[in-house]
Each structure stands twice: as structure tokens, then as C-alpha cells.
Biopython code that builds the backbone (N, CA, C, O; Angstrom):
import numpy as np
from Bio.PDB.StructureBuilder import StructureBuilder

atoms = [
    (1, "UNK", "N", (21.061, 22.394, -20.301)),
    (1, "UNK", "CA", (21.850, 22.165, -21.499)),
    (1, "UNK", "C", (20.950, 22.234, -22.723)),
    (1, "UNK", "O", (19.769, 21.889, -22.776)),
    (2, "UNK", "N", (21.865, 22.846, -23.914)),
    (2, "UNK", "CA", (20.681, 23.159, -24.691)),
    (2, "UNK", "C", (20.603, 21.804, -25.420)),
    (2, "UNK", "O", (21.371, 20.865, -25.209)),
    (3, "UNK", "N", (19.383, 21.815, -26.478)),
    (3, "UNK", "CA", (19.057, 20.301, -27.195)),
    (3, "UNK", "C", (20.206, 20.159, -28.458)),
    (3, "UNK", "O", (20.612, 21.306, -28.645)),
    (4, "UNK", "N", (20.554, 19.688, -28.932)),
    (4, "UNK", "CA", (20.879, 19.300, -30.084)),
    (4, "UNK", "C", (21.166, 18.733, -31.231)),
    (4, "UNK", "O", (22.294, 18.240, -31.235)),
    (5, "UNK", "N", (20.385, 18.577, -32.516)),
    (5, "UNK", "CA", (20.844, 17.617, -33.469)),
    (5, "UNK", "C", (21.848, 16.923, -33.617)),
    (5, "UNK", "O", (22.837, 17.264, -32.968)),
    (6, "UNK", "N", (21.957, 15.667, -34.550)),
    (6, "UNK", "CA", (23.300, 14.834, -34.322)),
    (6, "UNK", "C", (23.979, 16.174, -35.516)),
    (6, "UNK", "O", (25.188, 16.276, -35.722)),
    (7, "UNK", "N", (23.300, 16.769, -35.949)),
    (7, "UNK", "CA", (23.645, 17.487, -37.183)),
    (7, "UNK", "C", (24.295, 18.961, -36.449)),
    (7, "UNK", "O", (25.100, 19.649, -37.078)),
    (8, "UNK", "N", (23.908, 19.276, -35.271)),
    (8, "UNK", "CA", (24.385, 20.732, -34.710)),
    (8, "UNK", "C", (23.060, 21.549, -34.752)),
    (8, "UNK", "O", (23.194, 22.633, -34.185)),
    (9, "UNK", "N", (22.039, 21.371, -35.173)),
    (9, "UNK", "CA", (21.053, 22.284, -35.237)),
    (9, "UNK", "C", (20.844, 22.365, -33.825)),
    (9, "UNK", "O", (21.186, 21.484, -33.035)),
    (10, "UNK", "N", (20.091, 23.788, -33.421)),
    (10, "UNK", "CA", (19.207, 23.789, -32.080)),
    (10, "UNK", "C", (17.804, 23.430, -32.568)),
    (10, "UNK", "O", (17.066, 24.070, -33.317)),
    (11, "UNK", "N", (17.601, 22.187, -31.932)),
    (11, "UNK", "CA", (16.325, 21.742, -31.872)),
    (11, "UNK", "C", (14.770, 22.604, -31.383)),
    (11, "UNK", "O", (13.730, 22.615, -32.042)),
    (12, "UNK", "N", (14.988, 23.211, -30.183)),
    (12, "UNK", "CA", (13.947, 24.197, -30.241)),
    (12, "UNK", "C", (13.834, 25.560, -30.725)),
    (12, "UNK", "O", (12.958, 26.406, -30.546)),
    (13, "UNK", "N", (14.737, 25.576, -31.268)),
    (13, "UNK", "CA", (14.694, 26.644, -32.982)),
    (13, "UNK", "C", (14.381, 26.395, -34.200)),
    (13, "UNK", "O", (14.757, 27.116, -35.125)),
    (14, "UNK", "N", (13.546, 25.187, -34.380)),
    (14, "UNK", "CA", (13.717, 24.461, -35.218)),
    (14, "UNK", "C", (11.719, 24.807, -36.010)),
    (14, "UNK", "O", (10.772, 24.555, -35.265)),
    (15, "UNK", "N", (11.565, 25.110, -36.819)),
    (15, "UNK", "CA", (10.073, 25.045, -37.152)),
    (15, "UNK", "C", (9.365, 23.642, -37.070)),
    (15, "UNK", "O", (8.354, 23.783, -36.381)),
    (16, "UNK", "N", (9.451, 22.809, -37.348)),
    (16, "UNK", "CA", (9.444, 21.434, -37.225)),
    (16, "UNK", "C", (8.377, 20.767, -35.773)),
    (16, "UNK", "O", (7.324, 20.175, -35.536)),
    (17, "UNK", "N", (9.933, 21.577, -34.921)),
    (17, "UNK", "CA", (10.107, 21.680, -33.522)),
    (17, "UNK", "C", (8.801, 22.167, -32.816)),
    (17, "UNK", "O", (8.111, 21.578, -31.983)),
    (18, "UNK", "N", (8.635, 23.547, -33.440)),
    (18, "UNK", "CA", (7.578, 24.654, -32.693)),
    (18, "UNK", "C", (6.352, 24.617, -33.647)),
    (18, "UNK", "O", (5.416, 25.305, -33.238)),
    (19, "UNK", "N", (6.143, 23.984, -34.804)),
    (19, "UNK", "CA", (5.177, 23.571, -35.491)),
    (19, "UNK", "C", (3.637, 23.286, -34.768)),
    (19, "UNK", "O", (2.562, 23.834, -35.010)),
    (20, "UNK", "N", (3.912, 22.407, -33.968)),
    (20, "UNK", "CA", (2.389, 22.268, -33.237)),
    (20, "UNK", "C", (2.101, 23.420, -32.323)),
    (20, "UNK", "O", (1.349, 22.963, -31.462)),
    (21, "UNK", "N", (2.287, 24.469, -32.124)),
    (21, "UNK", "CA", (2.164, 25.429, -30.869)),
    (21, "UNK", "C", (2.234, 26.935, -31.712)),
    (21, "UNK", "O", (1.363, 27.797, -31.592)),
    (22, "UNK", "N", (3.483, 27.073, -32.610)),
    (22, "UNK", "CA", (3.699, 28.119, -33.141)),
    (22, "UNK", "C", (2.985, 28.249, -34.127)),
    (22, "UNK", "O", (3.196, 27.441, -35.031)),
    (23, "UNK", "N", (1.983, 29.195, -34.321)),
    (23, "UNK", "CA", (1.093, 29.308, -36.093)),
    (23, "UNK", "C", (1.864, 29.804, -37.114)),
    (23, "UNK", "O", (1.646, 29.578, -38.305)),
    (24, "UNK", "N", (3.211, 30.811, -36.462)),
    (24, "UNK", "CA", (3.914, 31.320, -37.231)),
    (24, "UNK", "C", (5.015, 30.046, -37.749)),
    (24, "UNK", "O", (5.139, 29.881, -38.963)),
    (25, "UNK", "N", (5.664, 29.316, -36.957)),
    (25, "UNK", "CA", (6.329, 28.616, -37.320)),
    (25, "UNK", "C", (5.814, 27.068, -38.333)),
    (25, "UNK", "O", (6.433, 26.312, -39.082)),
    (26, "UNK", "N", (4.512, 27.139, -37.899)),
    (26, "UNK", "CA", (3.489, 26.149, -38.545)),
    (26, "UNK", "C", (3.602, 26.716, -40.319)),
    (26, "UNK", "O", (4.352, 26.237, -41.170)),
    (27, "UNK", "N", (2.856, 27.578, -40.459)),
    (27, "UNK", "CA", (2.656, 28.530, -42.005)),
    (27, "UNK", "C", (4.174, 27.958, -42.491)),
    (27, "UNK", "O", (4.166, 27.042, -43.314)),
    (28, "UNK", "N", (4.964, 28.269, -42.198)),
    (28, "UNK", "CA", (6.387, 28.734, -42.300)),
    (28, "UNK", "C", (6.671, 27.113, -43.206)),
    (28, "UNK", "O", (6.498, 26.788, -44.381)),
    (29, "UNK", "N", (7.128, 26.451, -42.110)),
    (29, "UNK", "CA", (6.576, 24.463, -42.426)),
    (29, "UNK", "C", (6.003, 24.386, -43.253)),
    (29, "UNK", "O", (6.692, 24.077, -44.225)),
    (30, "UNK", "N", (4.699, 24.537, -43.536)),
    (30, "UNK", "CA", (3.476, 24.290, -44.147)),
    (30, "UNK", "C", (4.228, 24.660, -45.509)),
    (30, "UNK", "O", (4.724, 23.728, -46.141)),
    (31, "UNK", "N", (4.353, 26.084, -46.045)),
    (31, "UNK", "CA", (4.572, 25.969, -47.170)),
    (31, "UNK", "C", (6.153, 25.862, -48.105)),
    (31, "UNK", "O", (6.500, 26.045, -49.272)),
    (32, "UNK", "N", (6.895, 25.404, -46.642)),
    (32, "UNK", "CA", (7.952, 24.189, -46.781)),
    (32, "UNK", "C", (7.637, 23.203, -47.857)),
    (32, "UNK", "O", (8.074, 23.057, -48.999)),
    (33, "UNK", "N", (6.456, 22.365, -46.915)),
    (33, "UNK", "CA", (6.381, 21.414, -46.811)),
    (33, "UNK", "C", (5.710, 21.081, -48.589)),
    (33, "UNK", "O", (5.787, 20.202, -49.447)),
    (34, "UNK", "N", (5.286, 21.957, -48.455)),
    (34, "UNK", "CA", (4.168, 21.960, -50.005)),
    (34, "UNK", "C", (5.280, 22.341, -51.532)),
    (34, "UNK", "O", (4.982, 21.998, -52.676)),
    (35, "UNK", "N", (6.317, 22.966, -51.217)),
    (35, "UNK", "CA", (7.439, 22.998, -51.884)),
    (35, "UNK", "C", (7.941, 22.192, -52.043)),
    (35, "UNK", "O", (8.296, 22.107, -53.219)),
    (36, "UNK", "N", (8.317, 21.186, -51.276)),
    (36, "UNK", "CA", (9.183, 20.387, -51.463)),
    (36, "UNK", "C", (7.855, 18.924, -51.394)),
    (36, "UNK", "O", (8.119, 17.862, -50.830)),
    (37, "UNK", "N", (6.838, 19.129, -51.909)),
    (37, "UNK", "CA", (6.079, 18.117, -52.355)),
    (37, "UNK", "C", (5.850, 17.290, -50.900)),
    (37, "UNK", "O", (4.829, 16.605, -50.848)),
    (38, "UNK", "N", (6.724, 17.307, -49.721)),
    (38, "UNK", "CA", (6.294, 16.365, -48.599)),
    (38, "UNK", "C", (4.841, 16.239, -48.293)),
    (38, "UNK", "O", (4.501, 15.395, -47.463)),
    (39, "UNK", "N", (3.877, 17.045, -48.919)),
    (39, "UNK", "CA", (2.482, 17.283, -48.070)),
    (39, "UNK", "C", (2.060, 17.872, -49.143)),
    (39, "UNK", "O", (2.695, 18.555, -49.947)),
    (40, "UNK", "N", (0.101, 17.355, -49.113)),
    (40, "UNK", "CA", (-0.425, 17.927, -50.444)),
    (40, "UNK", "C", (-0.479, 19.363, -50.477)),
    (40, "UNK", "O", (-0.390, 20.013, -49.435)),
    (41, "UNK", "N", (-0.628, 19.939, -51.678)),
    (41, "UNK", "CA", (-0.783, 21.463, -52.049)),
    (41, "UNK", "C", (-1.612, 22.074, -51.203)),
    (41, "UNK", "O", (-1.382, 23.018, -50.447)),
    (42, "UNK", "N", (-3.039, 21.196, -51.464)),
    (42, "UNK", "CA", (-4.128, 21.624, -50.644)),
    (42, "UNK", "C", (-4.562, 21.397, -49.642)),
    (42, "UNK", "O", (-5.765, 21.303, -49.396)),
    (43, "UNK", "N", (-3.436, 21.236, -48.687)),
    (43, "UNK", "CA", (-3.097, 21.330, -47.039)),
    (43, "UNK", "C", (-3.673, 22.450, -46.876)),
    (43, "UNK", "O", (-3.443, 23.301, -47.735)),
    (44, "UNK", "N", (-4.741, 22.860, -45.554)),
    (44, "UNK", "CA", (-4.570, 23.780, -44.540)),
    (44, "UNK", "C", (-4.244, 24.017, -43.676)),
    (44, "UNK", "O", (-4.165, 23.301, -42.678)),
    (45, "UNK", "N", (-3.868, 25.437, -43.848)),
    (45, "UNK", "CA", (-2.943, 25.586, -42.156)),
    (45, "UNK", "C", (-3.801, 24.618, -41.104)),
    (45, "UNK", "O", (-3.492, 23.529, -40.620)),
    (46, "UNK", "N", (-5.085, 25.491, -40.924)),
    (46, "UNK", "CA", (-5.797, 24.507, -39.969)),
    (46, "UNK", "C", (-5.785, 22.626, -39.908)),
    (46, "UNK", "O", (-5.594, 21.999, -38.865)),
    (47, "UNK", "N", (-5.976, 22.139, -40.948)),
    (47, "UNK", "CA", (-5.643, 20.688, -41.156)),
    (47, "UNK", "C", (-4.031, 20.704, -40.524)),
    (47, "UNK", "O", (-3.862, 20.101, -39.465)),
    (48, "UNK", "N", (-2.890, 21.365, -41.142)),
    (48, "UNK", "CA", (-1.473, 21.278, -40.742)),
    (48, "UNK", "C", (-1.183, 20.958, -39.509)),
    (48, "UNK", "O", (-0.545, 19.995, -39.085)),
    (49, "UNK", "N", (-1.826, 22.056, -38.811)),
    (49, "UNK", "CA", (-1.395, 22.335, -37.245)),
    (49, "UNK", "C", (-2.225, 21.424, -36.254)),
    (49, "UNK", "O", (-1.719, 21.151, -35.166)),
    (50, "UNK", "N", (-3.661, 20.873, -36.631)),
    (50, "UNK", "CA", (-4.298, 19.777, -36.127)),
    (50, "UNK", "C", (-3.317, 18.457, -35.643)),
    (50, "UNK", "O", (-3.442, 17.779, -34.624)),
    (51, "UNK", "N", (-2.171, 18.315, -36.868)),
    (51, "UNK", "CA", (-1.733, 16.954, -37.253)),
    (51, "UNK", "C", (-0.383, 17.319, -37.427)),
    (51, "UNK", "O", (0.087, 16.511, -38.228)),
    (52, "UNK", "N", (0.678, 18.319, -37.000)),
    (52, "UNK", "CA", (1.763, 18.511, -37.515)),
    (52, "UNK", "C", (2.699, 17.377, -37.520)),
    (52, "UNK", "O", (2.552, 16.440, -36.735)),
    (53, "UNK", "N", (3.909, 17.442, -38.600)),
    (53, "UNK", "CA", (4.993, 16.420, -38.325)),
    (53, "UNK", "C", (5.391, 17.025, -36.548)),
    (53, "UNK", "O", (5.339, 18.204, -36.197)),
    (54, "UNK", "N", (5.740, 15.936, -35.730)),
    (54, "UNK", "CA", (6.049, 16.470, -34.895)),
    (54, "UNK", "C", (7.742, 15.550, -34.417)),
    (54, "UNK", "O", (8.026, 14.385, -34.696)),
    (55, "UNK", "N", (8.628, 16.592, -33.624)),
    (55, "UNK", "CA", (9.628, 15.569, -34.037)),
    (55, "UNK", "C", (10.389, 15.823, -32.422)),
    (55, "UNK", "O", (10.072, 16.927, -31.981)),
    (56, "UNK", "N", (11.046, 15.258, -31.750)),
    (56, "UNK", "CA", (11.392, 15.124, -30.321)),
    (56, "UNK", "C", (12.979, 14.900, -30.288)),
    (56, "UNK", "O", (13.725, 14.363, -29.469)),
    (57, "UNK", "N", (13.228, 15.675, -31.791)),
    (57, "UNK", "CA", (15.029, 15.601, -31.855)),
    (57, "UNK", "C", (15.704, 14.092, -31.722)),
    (57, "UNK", "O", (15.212, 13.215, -31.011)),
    (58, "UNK", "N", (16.780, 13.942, -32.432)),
    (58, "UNK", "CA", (17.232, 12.819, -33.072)),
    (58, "UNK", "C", (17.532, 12.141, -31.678)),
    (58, "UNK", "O", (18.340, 11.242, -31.910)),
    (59, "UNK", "N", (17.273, 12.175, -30.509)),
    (59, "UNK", "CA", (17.908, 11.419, -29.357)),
    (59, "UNK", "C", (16.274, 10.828, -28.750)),
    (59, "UNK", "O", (16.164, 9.903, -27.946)),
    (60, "UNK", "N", (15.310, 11.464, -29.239)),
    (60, "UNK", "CA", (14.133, 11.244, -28.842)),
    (60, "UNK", "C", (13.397, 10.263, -29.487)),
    (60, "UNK", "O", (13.760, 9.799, -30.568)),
    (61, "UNK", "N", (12.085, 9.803, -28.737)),
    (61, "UNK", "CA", (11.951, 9.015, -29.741)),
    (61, "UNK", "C", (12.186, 8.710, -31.525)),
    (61, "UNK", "O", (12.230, 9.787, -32.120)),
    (62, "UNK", "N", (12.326, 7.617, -32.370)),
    (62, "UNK", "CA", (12.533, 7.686, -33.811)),
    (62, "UNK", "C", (11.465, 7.390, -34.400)),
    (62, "UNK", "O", (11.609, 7.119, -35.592)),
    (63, "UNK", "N", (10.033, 7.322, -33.836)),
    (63, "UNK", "CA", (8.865, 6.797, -34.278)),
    (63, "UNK", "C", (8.454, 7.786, -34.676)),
    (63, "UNK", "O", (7.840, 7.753, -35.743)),
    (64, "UNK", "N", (8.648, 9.165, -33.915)),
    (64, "UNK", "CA", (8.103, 10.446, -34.188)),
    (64, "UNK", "C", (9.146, 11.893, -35.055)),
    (64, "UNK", "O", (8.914, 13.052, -35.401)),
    (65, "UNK", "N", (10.224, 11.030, -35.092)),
    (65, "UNK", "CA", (11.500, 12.326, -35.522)),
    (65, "UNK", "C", (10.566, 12.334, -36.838)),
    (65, "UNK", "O", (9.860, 11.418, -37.261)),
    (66, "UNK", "N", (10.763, 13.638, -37.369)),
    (66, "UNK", "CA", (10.287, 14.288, -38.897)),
    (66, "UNK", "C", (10.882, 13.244, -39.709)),
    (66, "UNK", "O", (10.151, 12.837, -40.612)),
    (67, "UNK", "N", (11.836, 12.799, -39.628)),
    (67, "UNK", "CA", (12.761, 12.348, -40.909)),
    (67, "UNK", "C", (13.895, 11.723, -40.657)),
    (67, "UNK", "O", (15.093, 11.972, -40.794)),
    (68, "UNK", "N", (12.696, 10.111, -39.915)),
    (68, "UNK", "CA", (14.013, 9.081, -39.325)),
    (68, "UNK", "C", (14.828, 8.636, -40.542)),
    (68, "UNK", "O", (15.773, 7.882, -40.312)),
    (69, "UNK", "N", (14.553, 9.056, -41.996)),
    (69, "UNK", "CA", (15.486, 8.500, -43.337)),
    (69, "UNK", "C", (16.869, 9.363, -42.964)),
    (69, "UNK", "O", (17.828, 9.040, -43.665)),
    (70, "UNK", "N", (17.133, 10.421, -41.962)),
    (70, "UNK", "CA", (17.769, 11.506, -42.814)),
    (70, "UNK", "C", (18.910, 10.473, -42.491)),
    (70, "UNK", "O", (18.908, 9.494, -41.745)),
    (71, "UNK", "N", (19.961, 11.052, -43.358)),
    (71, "UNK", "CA", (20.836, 10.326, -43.392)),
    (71, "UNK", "C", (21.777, 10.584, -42.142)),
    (71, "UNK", "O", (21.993, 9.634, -41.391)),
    (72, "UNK", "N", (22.354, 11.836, -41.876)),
    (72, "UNK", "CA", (22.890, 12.406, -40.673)),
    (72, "UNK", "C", (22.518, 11.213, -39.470)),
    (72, "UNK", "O", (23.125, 10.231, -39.042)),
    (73, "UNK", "N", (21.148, 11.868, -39.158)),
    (73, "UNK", "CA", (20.259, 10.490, -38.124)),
    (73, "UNK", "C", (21.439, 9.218, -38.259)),
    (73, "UNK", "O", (22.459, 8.992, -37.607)),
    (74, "UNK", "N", (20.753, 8.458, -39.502)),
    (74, "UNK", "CA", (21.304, 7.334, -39.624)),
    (74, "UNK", "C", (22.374, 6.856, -39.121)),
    (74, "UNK", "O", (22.564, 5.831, -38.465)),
    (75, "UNK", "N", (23.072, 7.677, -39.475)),
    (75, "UNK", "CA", (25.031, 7.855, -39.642)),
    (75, "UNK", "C", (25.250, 7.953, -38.125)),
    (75, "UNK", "O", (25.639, 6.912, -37.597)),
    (76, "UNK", "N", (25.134, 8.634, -37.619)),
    (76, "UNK", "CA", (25.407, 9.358, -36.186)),
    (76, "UNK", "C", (24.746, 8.698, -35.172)),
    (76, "UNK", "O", (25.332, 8.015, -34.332)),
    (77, "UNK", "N", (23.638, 8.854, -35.207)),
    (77, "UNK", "CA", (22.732, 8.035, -33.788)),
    (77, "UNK", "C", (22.553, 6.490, -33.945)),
    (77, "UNK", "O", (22.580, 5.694, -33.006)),
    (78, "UNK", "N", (22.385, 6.210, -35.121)),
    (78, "UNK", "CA", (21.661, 5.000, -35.372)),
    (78, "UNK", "C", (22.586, 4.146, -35.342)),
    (78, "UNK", "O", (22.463, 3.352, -34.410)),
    (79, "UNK", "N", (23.872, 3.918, -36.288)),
    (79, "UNK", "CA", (25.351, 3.309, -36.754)),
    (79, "UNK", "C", (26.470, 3.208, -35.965)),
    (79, "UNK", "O", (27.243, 2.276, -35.743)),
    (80, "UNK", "N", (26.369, 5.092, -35.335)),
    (80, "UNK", "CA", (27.245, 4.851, -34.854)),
    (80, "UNK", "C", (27.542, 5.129, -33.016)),
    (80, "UNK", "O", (28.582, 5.191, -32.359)),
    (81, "UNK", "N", (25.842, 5.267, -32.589)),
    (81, "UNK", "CA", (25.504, 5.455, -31.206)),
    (81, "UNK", "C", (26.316, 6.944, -31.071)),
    (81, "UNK", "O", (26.803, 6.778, -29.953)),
    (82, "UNK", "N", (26.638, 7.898, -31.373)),
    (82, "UNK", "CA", (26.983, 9.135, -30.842)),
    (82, "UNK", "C", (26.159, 10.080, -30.629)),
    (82, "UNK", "O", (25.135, 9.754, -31.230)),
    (83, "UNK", "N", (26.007, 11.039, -30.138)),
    (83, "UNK", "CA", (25.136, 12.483, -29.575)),
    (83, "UNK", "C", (25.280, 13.325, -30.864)),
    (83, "UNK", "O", (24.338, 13.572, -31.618)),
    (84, "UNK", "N", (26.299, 13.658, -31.007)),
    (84, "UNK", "CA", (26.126, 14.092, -32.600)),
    (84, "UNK", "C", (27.508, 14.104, -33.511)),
    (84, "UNK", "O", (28.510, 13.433, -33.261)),
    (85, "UNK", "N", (27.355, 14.944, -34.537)),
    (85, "UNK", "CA", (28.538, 14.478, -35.371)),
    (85, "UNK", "C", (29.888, 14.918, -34.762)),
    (85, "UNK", "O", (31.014, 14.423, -34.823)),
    (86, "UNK", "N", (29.457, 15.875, -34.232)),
    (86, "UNK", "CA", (31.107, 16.472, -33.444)),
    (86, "UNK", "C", (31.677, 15.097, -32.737)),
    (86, "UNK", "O", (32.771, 15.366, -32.240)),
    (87, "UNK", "N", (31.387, 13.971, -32.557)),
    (87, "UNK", "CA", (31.860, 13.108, -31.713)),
    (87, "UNK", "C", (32.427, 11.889, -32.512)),
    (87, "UNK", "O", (32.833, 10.840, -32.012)),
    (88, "UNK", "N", (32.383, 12.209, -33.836)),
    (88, "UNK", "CA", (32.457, 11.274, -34.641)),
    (88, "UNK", "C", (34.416, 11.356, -35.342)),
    (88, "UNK", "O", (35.014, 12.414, -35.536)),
    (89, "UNK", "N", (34.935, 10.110, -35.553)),
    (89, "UNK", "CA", (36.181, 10.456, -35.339)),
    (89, "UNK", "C", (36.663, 10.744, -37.018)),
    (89, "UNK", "O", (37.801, 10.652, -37.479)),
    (90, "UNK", "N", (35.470, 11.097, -37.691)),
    (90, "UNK", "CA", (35.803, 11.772, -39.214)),
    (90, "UNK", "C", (35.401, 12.960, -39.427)),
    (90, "UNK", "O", (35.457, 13.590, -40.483)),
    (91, "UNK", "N", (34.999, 13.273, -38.448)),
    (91, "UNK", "CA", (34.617, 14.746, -38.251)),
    (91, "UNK", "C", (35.168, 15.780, -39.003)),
    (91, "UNK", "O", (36.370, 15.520, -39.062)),
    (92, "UNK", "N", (34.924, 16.908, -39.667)),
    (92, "UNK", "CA", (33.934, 16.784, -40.693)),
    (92, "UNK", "C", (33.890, 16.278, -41.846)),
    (92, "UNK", "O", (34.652, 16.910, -42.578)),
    (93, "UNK", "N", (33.108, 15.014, -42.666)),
    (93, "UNK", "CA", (33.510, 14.359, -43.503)),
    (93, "UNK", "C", (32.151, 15.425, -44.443)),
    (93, "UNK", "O", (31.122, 16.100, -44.403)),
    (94, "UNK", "N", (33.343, 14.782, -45.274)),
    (94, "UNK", "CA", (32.903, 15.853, -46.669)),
    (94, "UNK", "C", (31.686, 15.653, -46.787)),
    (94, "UNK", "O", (31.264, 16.599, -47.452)),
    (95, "UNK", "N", (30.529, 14.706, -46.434)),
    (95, "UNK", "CA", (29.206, 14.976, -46.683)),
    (95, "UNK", "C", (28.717, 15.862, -45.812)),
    (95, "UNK", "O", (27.824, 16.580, -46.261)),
    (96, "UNK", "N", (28.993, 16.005, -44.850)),
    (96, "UNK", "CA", (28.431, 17.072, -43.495)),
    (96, "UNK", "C", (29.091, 18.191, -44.050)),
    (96, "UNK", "O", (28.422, 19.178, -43.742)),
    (97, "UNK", "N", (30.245, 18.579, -44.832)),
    (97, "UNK", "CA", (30.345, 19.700, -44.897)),
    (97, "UNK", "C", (29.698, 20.429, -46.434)),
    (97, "UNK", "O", (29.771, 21.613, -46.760)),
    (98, "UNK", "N", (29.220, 19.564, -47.017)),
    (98, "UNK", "CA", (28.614, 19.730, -48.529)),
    (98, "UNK", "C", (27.079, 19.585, -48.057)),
    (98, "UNK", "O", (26.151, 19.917, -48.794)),
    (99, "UNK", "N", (26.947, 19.208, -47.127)),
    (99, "UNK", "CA", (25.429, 19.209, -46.579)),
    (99, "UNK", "C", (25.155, 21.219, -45.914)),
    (99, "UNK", "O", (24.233, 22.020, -46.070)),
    (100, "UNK", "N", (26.485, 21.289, -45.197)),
    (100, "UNK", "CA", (26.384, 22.596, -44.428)),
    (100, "UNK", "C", (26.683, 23.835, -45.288)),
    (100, "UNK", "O", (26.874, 24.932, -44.762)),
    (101, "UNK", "N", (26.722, 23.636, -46.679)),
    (101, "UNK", "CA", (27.007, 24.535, -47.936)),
    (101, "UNK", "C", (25.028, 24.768, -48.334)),
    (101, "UNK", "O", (24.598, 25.635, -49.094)),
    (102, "UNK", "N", (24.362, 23.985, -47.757)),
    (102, "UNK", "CA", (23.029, 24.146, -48.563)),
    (102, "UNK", "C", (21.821, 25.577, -47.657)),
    (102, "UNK", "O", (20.880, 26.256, -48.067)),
    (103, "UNK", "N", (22.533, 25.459, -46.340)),
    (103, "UNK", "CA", (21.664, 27.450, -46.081)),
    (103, "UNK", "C", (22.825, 27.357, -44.658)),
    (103, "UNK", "O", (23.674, 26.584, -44.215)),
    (104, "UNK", "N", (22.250, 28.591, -44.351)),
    (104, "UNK", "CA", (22.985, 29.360, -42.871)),
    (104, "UNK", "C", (22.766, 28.725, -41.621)),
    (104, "UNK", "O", (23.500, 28.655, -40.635)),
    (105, "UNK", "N", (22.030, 28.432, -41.757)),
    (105, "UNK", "CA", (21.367, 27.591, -40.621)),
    (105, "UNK", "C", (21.916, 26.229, -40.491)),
    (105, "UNK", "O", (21.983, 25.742, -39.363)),
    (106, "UNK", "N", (22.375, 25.460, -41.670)),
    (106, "UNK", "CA", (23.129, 24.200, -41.485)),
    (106, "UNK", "C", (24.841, 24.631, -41.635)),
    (106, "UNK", "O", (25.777, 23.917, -41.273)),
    (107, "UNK", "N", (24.936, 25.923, -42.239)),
    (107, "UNK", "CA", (26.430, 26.246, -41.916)),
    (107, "UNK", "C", (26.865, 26.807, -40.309)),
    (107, "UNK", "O", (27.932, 26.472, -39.794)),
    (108, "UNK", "N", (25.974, 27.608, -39.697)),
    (108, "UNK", "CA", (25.944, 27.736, -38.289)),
    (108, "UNK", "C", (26.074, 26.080, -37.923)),
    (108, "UNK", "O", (27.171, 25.620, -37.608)),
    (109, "UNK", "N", (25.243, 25.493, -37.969)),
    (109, "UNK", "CA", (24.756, 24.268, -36.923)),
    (109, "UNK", "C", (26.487, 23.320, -37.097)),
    (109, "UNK", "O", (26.889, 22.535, -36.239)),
    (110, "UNK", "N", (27.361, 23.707, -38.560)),
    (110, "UNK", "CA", (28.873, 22.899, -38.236)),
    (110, "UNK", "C", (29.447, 23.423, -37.692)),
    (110, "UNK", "O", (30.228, 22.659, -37.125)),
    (111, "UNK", "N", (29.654, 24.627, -37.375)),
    (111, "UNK", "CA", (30.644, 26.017, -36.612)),
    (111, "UNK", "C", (29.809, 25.176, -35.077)),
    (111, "UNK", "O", (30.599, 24.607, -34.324)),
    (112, "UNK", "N", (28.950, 25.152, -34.855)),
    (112, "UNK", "CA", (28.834, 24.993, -33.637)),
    (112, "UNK", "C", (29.501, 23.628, -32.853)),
    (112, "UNK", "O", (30.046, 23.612, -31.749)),
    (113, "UNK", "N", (29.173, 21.970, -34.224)),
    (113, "UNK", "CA", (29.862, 21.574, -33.359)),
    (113, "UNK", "C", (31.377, 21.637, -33.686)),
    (113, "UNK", "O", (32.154, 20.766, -33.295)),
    (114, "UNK", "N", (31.674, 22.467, -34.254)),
    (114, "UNK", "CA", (33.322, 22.450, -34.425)),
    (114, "UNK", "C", (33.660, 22.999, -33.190)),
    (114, "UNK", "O", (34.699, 22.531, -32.725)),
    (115, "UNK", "N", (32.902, 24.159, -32.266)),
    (115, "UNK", "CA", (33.318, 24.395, -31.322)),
    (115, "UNK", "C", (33.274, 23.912, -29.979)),
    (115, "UNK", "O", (33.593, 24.474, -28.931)),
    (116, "UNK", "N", (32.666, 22.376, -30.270)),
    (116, "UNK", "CA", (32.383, 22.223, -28.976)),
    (116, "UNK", "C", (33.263, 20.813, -28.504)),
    (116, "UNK", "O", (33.203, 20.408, -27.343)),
]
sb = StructureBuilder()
sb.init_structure("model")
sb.init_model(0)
sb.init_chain("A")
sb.init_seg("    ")
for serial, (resi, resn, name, xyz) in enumerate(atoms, 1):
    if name == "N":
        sb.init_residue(resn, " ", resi, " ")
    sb.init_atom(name, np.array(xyz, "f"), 0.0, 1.0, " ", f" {name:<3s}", serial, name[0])
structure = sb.get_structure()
């Protein structure tokens, strides 16, 4: 069975995910990460990939998820003990779907659990 976010993402598609192993998916992260200020400018790849965020998907440990703040997380696993949002009986509430307006990859990840 495949992995999946409480959010619908596939977890081992995930850069995040393949960060410690993948150099390509590492870079990729990396200057994510430096965009959006999470990590200093003058990160190196090499420093990056030594030490990546590493994350074991929202059902996995929460000591190590990238981003036990996210809110999704919160909402879904944490509040309301479910596997993911498809299980949730507000399904899709307007923040998940104004969340899945922000790239393709989070608009795929609601189509998916709408279908399941």
C-alpha cells in the first residue's frame, strides 16, 4: 500500500522524503529551503545532505516529520486521530481546498483523496 499524507501527498515522492539519499532531490530542497528563508543562504549542498530535514510521513514518528506545525498534521492526525483528510467528515473544508489552489502537486494530492 502506497504511503500517504494526512494531506494526500505521496510521501515517497516527496523531496523532503528522498532528501537524504537523492542529491537531485536534496539541491532541489536545498534551494527550497533557502527561498523560503527555512535554512541559511549559505547552506551547502554538502552541509544539507550531511544533516537533511528528514521526515517519516505524518503517521511516523512527529519528532522527525519536516513540519510537525503544519497545520493539516495538526488537524487530521493530531485532533482528530484520522489517516488522512479524506476521512474527515468535512471533507473538503475550504482550507484544504484553498491550500490545494497553491501548486499541482497539492491539487493532485485532493483529487486523490477525493477518490479514495
Amino acid at each position: 500500500m502506497e504511503e500517504l499524507g494526512a494531506c494526500g501527498l505521496r510521501c515517497r515522492e516527496c523531496g523532503i522524503f528522498k532528501a537524504h539519499s537523492d542529491e537531485n532531490a536534496a539541491r532541489e530542497m536545498l534551494g527550497w529551503m533557502k527561498e523560503t528563508h527555512s535554512i541559511e543562504e549559505n547552506t551547502s549542498l554538502e552541509e544539507f545532505m550531511e544533516d537533511p530535514p528528514f521526515c517519516e510521513g505524518c503517521h511516523g514518528n512527529k519528532e522527525k516529520h519536516w513540519s510537525p506545525d503544519c497545520w493539516i498534521l495538526q488537524c487530521c492526525t493530531n485532533d482528530k486521530h484520522l489517516d488522512n483528510c479524506g476521512e474527515c467528515e468535512h471533507f473538503p473544508c475550504d482550507r484544504l481546498i484553498e491550500w490545494s489552489k497553491e501548486s499541482e502537486d497539492y491539487t493532485k494530492a485532493l483529487e486523490r483523496l477525493k477518490e479514495m
